[in-house]
C-alpha positions in Angstrom: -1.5 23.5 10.1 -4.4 21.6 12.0 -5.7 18.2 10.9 -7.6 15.5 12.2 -6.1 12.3 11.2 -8.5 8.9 11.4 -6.7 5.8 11.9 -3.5 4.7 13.7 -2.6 1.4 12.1 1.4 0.8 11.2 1.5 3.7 8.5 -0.9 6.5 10.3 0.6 6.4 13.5 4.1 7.2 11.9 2.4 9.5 9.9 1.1 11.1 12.7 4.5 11.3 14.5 5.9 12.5 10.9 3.4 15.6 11.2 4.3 16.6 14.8 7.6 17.0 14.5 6.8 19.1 11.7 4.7 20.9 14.3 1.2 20.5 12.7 -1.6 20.1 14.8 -2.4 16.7 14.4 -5.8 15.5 16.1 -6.2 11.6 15.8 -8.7 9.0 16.2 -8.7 5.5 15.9 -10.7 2.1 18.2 -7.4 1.1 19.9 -6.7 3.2 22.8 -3.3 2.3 23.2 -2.4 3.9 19.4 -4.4 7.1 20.6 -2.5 7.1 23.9 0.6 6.7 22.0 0.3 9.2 19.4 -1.0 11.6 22.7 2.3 11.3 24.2 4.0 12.5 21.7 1.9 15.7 21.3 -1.6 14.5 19.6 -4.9 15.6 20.3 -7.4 12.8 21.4 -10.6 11.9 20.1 -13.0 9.2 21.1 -15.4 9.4 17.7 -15.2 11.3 14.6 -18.2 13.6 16.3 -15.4 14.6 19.0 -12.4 14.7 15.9 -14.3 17.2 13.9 -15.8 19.2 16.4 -11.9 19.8 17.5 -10.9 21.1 14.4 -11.9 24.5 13.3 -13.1 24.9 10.3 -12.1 25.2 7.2 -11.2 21.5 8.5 -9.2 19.0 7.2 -9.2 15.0 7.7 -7.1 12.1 6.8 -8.6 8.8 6.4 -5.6 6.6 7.2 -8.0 3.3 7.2 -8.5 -0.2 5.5 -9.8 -0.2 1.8 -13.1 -0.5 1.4 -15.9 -1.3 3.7 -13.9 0.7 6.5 -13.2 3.2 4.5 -16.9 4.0 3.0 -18.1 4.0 6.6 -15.5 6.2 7.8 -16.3 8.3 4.7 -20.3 8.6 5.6 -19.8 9.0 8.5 -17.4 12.6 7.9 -19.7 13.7 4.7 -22.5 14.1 7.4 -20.6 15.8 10.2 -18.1 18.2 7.9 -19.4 21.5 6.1 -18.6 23.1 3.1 -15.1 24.0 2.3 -13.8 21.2 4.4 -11.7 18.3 2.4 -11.3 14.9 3.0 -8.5 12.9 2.1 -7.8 9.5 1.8 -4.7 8.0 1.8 -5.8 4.3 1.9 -5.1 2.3 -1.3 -8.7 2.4 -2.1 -9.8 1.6 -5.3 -9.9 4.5 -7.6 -13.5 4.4 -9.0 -14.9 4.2 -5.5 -12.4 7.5 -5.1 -14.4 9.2 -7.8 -18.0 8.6 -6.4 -17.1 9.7 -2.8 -15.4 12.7 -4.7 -19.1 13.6 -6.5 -20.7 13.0 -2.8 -18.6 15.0 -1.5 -18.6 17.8 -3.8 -22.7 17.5 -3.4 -21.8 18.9 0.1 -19.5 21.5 -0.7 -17.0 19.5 0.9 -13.2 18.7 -1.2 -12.0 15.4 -1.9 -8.8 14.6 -2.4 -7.5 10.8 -2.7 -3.8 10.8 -2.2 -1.9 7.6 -2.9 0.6 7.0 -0.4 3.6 4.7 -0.7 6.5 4.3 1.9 5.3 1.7 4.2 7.1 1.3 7.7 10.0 3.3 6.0 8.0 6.4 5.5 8.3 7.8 9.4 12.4 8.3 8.7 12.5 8.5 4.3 9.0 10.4 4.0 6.2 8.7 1.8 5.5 9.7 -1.9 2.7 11.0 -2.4 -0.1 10.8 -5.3 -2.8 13.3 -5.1 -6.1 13.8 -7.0 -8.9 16.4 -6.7 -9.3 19.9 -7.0 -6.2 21.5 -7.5 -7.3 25.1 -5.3 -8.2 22.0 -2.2 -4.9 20.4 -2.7 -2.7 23.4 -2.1 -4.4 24.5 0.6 -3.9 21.6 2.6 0.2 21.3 0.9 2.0 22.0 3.9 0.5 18.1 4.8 1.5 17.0 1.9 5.1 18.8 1.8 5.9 17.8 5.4 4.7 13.6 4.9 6.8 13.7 1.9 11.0 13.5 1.1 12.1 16.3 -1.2 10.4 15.9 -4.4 7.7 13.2 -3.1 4.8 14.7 -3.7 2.8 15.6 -7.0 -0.7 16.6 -7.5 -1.6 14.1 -10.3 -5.0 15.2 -11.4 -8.7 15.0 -10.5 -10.3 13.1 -8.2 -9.6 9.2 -9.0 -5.8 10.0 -10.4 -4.2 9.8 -7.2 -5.5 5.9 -6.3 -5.4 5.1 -10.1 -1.7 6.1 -10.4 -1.1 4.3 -7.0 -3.1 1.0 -8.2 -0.6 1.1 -11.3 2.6 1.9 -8.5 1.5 -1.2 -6.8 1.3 -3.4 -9.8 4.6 -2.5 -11.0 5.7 -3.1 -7.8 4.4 -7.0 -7.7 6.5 -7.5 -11.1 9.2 -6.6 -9.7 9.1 -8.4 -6.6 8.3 -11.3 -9.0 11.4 -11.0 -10.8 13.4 -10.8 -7.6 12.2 -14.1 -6.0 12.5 -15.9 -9.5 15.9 -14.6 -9.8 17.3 -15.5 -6.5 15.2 -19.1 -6.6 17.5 -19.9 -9.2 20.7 -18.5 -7.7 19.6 -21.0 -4.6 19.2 -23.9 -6.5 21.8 -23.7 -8.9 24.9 -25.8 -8.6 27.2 -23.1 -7.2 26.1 -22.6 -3.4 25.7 -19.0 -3.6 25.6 -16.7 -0.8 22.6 -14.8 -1.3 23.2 -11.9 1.2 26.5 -11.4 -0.8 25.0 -11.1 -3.8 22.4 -9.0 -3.1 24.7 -6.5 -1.3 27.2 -6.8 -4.4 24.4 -5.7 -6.7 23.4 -2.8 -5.0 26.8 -1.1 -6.0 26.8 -0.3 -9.8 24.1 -3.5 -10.9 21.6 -1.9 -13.4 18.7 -4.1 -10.9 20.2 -2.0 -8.1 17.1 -0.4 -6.5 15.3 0.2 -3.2 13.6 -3.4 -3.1 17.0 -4.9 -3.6 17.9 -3.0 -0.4 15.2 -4.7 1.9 16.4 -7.9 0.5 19.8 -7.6 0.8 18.6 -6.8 5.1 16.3 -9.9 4.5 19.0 -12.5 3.9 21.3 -10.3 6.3 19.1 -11.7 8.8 17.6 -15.1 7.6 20.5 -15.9 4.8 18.1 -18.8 4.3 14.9 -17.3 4.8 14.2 -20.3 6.8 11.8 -18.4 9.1 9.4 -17.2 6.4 6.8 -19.2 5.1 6.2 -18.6 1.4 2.5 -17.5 1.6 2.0 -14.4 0.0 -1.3 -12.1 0.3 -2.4 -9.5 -2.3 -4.4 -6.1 -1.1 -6.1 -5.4 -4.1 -4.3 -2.7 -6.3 -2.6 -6.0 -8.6 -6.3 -7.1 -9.3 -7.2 -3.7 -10.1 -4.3 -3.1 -12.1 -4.8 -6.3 -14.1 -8.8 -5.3 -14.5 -7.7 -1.7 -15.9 -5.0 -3.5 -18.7 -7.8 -5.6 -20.0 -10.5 -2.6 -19.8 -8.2 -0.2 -21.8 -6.4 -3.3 -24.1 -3.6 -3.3 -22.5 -0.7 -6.1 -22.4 0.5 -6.5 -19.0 1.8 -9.7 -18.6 4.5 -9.4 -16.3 2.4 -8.3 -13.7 -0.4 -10.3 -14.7 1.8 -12.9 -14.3 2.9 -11.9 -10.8 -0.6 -11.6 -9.5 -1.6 -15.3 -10.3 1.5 -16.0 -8.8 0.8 -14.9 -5.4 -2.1 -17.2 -5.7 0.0 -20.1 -6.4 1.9 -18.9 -3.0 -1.2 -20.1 -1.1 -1.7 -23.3 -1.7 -0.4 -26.4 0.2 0.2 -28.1 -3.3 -1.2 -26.3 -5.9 -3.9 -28.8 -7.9 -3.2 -27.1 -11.5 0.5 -29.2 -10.9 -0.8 -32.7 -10.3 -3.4 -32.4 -13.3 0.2 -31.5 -15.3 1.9 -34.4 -13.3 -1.2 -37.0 -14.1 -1.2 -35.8 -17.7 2.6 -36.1 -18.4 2.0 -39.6 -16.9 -0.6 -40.3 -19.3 1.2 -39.4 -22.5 4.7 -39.8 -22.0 5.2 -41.9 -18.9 6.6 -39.9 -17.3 7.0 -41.0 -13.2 4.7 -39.2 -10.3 5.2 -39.1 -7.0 2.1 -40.2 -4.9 1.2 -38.8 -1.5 1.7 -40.7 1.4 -1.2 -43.5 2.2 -2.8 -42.0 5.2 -3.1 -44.4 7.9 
Protein backbone atom coordinates (compact mmCIF):
# COMPACT_ATOMS: atom_id res chain seq x y z
CA UNK A 1 0.00 0.00 0.00
CA UNK A 2 0.96 3.80 -0.34
CA UNK A 3 2.31 5.86 2.64
CA UNK A 4 4.07 8.83 3.24
CA UNK A 5 6.68 8.35 5.75
CA UNK A 6 8.08 11.78 7.67
CA UNK A 7 11.51 11.49 8.93
CA UNK A 8 14.71 9.59 7.92
CA UNK A 9 16.72 9.41 11.10
CA UNK A 10 18.65 5.84 11.93
CA UNK A 11 15.20 3.89 12.50
CA UNK A 12 12.92 5.59 9.58
CA UNK A 13 15.26 5.27 6.86
CA UNK A 14 15.50 1.41 7.52
CA UNK A 15 12.04 1.52 7.95
CA UNK A 16 11.63 2.89 4.81
CA UNK A 17 13.91 0.41 3.05
CA UNK A 18 12.01 -2.38 5.20
CA UNK A 19 8.66 -1.21 3.36
CA UNK A 20 10.09 -1.17 -0.22
CA UNK A 21 11.20 -4.35 -0.38
CA UNK A 22 7.90 -5.28 0.73
CA UNK A 23 6.89 -3.23 -2.32
CA UNK A 24 4.78 -0.53 -0.54
CA UNK A 25 4.73 2.77 -1.95
CA UNK A 26 6.67 4.58 0.45
CA UNK A 27 6.78 8.50 -0.04
CA UNK A 28 9.31 10.15 2.39
CA UNK A 29 10.29 13.41 3.71
CA UNK A 30 12.70 14.55 5.97
CA UNK A 31 15.43 18.20 6.20
CA UNK A 32 18.52 16.18 5.14
CA UNK A 33 18.66 15.75 1.58
CA UNK A 34 21.14 13.22 1.49
CA UNK A 35 18.58 10.65 3.69
CA UNK A 36 15.88 11.65 0.99
CA UNK A 37 18.30 11.02 -1.78
CA UNK A 38 19.12 7.85 -0.27
CA UNK A 39 15.85 6.41 0.48
CA UNK A 40 15.09 7.72 -3.53
CA UNK A 41 17.63 5.42 -4.71
CA UNK A 42 16.34 2.69 -3.45
CA UNK A 43 12.73 3.27 -4.89
CA UNK A 44 11.18 6.18 -2.59
CA UNK A 45 9.20 8.99 -3.64
CA UNK A 46 10.61 12.50 -2.77
CA UNK A 47 9.13 15.21 -1.06
CA UNK A 48 10.49 18.63 -0.13
CA UNK A 49 7.55 19.57 2.62
CA UNK A 50 4.75 17.83 4.09
CA UNK A 51 2.48 20.17 1.56
CA UNK A 52 4.40 18.19 -1.39
CA UNK A 53 4.20 14.50 0.85
CA UNK A 54 0.48 14.64 1.16
CA UNK A 55 -0.48 16.13 -1.92
CA UNK A 56 1.44 12.81 -3.31
CA UNK A 57 -0.59 10.48 -1.61
CA UNK A 58 -4.11 9.78 -2.65
CA UNK A 59 -6.43 9.73 -0.32
CA UNK A 60 -7.59 7.79 1.93
CA UNK A 61 -3.86 8.77 2.95
CA UNK A 62 -1.67 7.44 5.31
CA UNK A 63 1.49 9.05 7.24
CA UNK A 64 4.21 7.91 9.58
CA UNK A 65 5.76 10.33 11.84
CA UNK A 66 9.13 8.75 12.25
CA UNK A 67 10.44 12.00 14.24
CA UNK A 68 12.02 13.14 17.70
CA UNK A 69 9.57 13.12 20.81
CA UNK A 70 8.06 16.08 21.52
CA UNK A 71 8.46 19.53 20.24
CA UNK A 72 9.26 17.88 16.69
CA UNK A 73 6.78 15.76 16.80
CA UNK A 74 3.78 18.28 17.82
CA UNK A 75 4.88 20.45 15.01
CA UNK A 76 5.04 17.75 12.56
CA UNK A 77 1.62 16.77 13.96
CA UNK A 78 -0.05 20.49 13.29
CA UNK A 79 1.31 20.79 10.60
CA UNK A 80 -0.52 17.14 8.94
CA UNK A 81 -3.93 17.81 11.02
CA UNK A 82 -4.20 21.01 8.76
CA UNK A 83 -3.23 19.56 5.38
CA UNK A 84 -4.95 15.81 5.80
CA UNK A 85 -8.85 15.23 5.37
CA UNK A 86 -11.12 13.03 6.96
CA UNK A 87 -10.55 9.37 6.77
CA UNK A 88 -6.89 9.88 6.65
CA UNK A 89 -4.70 8.48 9.79
CA UNK A 90 -1.69 9.46 11.26
CA UNK A 91 0.67 7.43 12.97
CA UNK A 92 3.33 7.90 15.15
CA UNK A 93 5.92 5.75 15.87
CA UNK A 94 8.21 8.09 17.93
CA UNK A 95 8.45 7.15 21.66
CA UNK A 96 6.19 10.05 22.46
CA UNK A 97 4.80 10.30 25.65
CA UNK A 98 1.46 8.64 25.78
CA UNK A 99 -0.84 11.45 27.27
CA UNK A 100 0.40 13.87 24.54
CA UNK A 101 -0.71 10.59 22.18
CA UNK A 102 -4.20 10.87 23.55
CA UNK A 103 -4.72 14.69 22.96
CA UNK A 104 -3.43 14.57 19.31
CA UNK A 105 -5.74 11.48 19.01
CA UNK A 106 -9.03 13.86 20.22
CA UNK A 107 -7.51 16.60 17.59
CA UNK A 108 -7.40 14.47 15.27
CA UNK A 109 -10.56 12.77 15.63
CA UNK A 110 -12.08 16.57 15.60
CA UNK A 111 -10.93 16.40 11.92
CA UNK A 112 -12.20 13.17 10.94
CA UNK A 113 -8.73 12.18 10.64
CA UNK A 114 -7.42 8.45 12.65
CA UNK A 115 -4.80 8.43 15.04
CA UNK A 116 -2.91 5.73 15.71
CA UNK A 117 0.35 5.76 18.10
CA UNK A 118 2.29 2.74 17.47
CA UNK A 119 5.24 2.00 19.79
CA UNK A 120 8.07 0.70 17.85
CA UNK A 121 11.03 -1.20 19.24
CA UNK A 122 13.93 -2.76 17.20
CA UNK A 123 16.44 -0.01 16.91
CA UNK A 124 19.17 -0.43 14.20
CA UNK A 125 18.28 -4.21 14.21
CA UNK A 126 14.88 -3.75 13.01
CA UNK A 127 15.86 -3.32 9.04
CA UNK A 128 17.02 -7.26 9.08
CA UNK A 129 14.85 -8.85 12.49
CA UNK A 130 11.64 -6.47 11.86
CA UNK A 131 10.46 -4.14 14.83
CA UNK A 132 7.63 -5.02 17.25
CA UNK A 133 5.18 -3.15 17.13
CA UNK A 134 2.58 -1.49 19.73
CA UNK A 135 -0.44 0.01 18.31
CA UNK A 136 -3.29 2.23 19.75
CA UNK A 137 -6.40 3.80 18.21
CA UNK A 138 -9.30 2.83 16.49
CA UNK A 139 -9.28 -0.62 15.77
CA UNK A 140 -11.39 -0.26 11.97
CA UNK A 141 -7.98 2.56 11.22
CA UNK A 142 -5.51 0.07 12.39
CA UNK A 143 -6.42 -2.70 10.11
CA UNK A 144 -6.69 -0.78 7.30
CA UNK A 145 -3.35 0.40 7.30
CA UNK A 146 -2.05 -3.62 8.69
CA UNK A 147 -0.25 -4.47 5.75
CA UNK A 148 2.33 -1.46 7.26
CA UNK A 149 2.23 -2.86 10.25
CA UNK A 150 2.52 -6.72 9.02
CA UNK A 151 5.39 -5.95 6.71
CA UNK A 152 7.73 -3.61 9.62
CA UNK A 153 7.13 -6.44 11.86
CA UNK A 154 8.87 -10.30 12.32
CA UNK A 155 6.17 -12.99 12.59
CA UNK A 156 4.11 -12.30 15.52
CA UNK A 157 5.50 -8.52 16.18
CA UNK A 158 2.80 -6.73 15.92
CA UNK A 159 -0.46 -6.35 18.24
CA UNK A 160 -3.07 -3.72 18.31
CA UNK A 161 -3.02 -2.92 22.04
CA UNK A 162 -5.95 -0.71 22.50
CA UNK A 163 -7.10 2.97 22.12
CA UNK A 164 -5.33 5.80 21.37
CA UNK A 165 -2.52 6.23 24.25
CA UNK A 166 -2.03 2.24 24.72
CA UNK A 167 0.39 1.86 22.15
CA UNK A 168 3.16 4.64 23.68
CA UNK A 169 1.92 3.66 27.28
CA UNK A 170 2.80 -0.03 26.72
CA UNK A 171 6.08 1.21 24.93
CA UNK A 172 6.94 3.68 27.95
CA UNK A 173 6.59 0.55 30.24
CA UNK A 174 8.83 -1.69 27.33
CA UNK A 175 11.42 0.88 27.77
CA UNK A 176 11.49 0.86 31.46
CA UNK A 177 11.81 -2.66 31.75
CA UNK A 178 14.34 -2.40 29.45
CA UNK A 179 16.62 0.12 31.67
CA UNK A 180 16.31 -2.58 34.61
CA UNK A 181 17.63 -4.91 32.80
CA UNK A 182 20.40 -3.18 31.30
CA UNK A 183 20.99 -2.25 34.96
CA UNK A 184 21.33 -5.64 36.11
CA UNK A 185 23.71 -6.44 33.30
CA UNK A 186 26.32 -3.68 33.96
CA UNK A 187 26.14 -4.46 37.85
CA UNK A 188 26.60 -7.97 37.12
CA UNK A 189 29.55 -7.80 34.85
CA UNK A 190 31.18 -4.74 37.12
CA UNK A 191 31.56 -7.36 39.60
CA UNK A 192 32.75 -10.16 37.39
CA UNK A 193 35.59 -7.36 36.30
CA UNK A 194 36.58 -6.52 39.58
CA UNK A 195 36.52 -9.69 41.23
CA UNK A 196 39.65 -11.56 42.07
CA UNK A 197 39.47 -14.03 39.24
CA UNK A 198 40.39 -12.10 35.90
CA UNK A 199 37.48 -13.15 33.95
CA UNK A 200 37.06 -12.94 30.39
CA UNK A 201 34.02 -11.13 29.95
CA UNK A 202 33.38 -11.95 26.13
CA UNK A 203 33.57 -15.68 27.34
CA UNK A 204 31.23 -15.37 29.72
CA UNK A 205 28.82 -13.57 28.03
CA UNK A 206 28.94 -15.97 25.03
CA UNK A 207 28.80 -19.01 27.64
CA UNK A 208 25.57 -17.71 28.94
CA UNK A 209 23.71 -17.30 25.98
CA UNK A 210 23.68 -21.21 25.64
CA UNK A 211 21.14 -22.63 28.26
CA UNK A 212 21.69 -19.50 31.18
CA UNK A 213 18.16 -18.64 32.41
CA UNK A 214 19.62 -14.53 31.84
CA UNK A 215 20.17 -15.70 28.20
CA UNK A 216 18.30 -13.02 26.23
CA UNK A 217 18.68 -10.66 23.24
CA UNK A 218 20.55 -7.81 25.33
CA UNK A 219 22.98 -10.43 26.41
CA UNK A 220 23.53 -10.95 22.65
CA UNK A 221 24.65 -7.25 21.92
CA UNK A 222 26.90 -7.61 24.88
CA UNK A 223 28.41 -10.62 24.17
CA UNK A 224 29.35 -8.46 20.30
CA UNK A 225 30.26 -5.52 22.73
CA UNK A 226 33.11 -7.16 24.56
CA UNK A 227 33.76 -9.21 21.13
CA UNK A 228 35.00 -6.00 20.11
CA UNK A 229 36.19 -3.89 23.07
CA UNK A 230 36.83 -6.96 25.64
CA UNK A 231 37.64 -4.02 27.86
CA UNK A 232 35.20 -1.64 26.80
CA UNK A 233 38.07 0.70 26.92
CA UNK A 234 36.65 2.82 24.09
CA UNK A 235 33.34 3.68 25.71
CA UNK A 236 32.96 6.35 28.16
CA UNK A 237 30.50 5.48 30.80
CA UNK A 238 27.95 8.42 30.25
CA UNK A 239 24.70 7.24 29.81
CA UNK A 240 21.62 9.48 28.40
CA UNK A 241 17.90 8.67 29.06
CA UNK A 242 15.01 9.62 26.28
CA UNK A 243 12.23 9.94 28.39
CA UNK A 244 10.03 6.67 28.60
CA UNK A 245 12.15 5.64 32.28
CA UNK A 246 10.91 9.09 33.69
CA UNK A 247 7.59 8.44 32.41
CA UNK A 248 7.57 5.00 33.55
CA UNK A 249 8.66 5.98 37.00
CA UNK A 250 5.91 9.00 36.98
CA UNK A 251 3.05 6.35 36.01
CA UNK A 252 4.25 3.70 39.18
CA UNK A 253 3.89 6.50 41.66
CA UNK A 254 0.55 7.92 39.88
CA UNK A 255 -1.13 4.38 39.97
CA UNK A 256 0.91 3.23 43.58
CA UNK A 257 2.96 1.25 42.16
CA UNK A 258 6.40 -0.26 43.50
CA UNK A 259 8.92 -0.13 40.80
CA UNK A 260 12.10 -0.09 42.31
CA UNK A 261 14.31 -1.77 40.08
CA UNK A 262 13.72 0.51 37.41
CA UNK A 263 13.45 3.32 39.55
CA UNK A 264 16.53 2.38 40.61
CA UNK A 265 18.05 2.27 37.13
CA UNK A 266 16.80 5.57 36.01
CA UNK A 267 18.67 7.49 38.91
CA UNK A 268 21.38 5.49 37.95
CA UNK A 269 21.86 6.85 34.58
CA UNK A 270 22.08 10.11 36.33
CA UNK A 271 24.89 9.04 38.41
CA UNK A 272 26.47 8.02 34.83
CA UNK A 273 26.81 11.75 34.13
CA UNK A 274 28.71 13.17 36.54
CA UNK A 275 32.51 13.75 36.68
CA UNK A 276 32.37 12.68 40.46
CA UNK A 277 29.14 12.55 41.61
CA UNK A 278 28.66 15.10 44.84
CA UNK A 279 26.05 12.78 46.81
CA UNK A 280 29.59 10.42 47.24
CA UNK A 281 31.82 13.02 48.85
CA UNK A 282 28.95 14.31 51.26
CA UNK A 283 28.99 10.18 52.16
CA UNK A 284 32.96 10.28 52.17
CA UNK A 285 32.98 13.67 54.46
CA UNK A 286 30.36 12.19 56.73
CA UNK A 287 32.05 8.75 57.29
CA UNK A 288 35.10 10.97 58.01
CA UNK A 289 33.17 12.71 60.56
CA UNK A 290 31.77 9.86 62.56
CA UNK A 291 34.05 7.04 62.21
CA UNK A 292 37.30 8.36 60.86
CA UNK A 293 37.30 6.94 58.28
CA UNK A 294 40.21 8.16 55.55
CA UNK A 295 39.21 10.53 52.24
CA UNK A 296 40.97 11.03 49.51
CA UNK A 297 41.39 14.79 48.60
CA UNK A 298 41.63 16.17 45.06
CA UNK A 299 44.66 17.33 43.75
CA UNK A 300 45.68 21.09 44.86
CA UNK A 301 45.32 22.90 41.67
CA UNK A 302 48.29 24.92 40.85
Amino acid sequence: MQLGLIGLGKMGANMTTRLLRGRHDVVVFDFNNDAVQSAVQQGAQASTSLTTLVNALTPPRAVWMMVPSGKATEDTFQQLVSLLSPGDTIIDGGNSNYKDSIERGKQASEKGIAFLDAGTSGGVWGLENGYCLMVGGDTAAAQRVEPIFITLAPENGYKHVGPVGAGHFSKMVHNGIEYGMLAAYGEGFEILEKSQFNYNLHDLAELWLHGSVVRSWLLELAELAFRADPELTNIRGYVEDSGEGRWTVQAAIDENVPAPVITASLFSRFTSRQNESFSAKVIAALRNQFGGHAVQHEPVKA
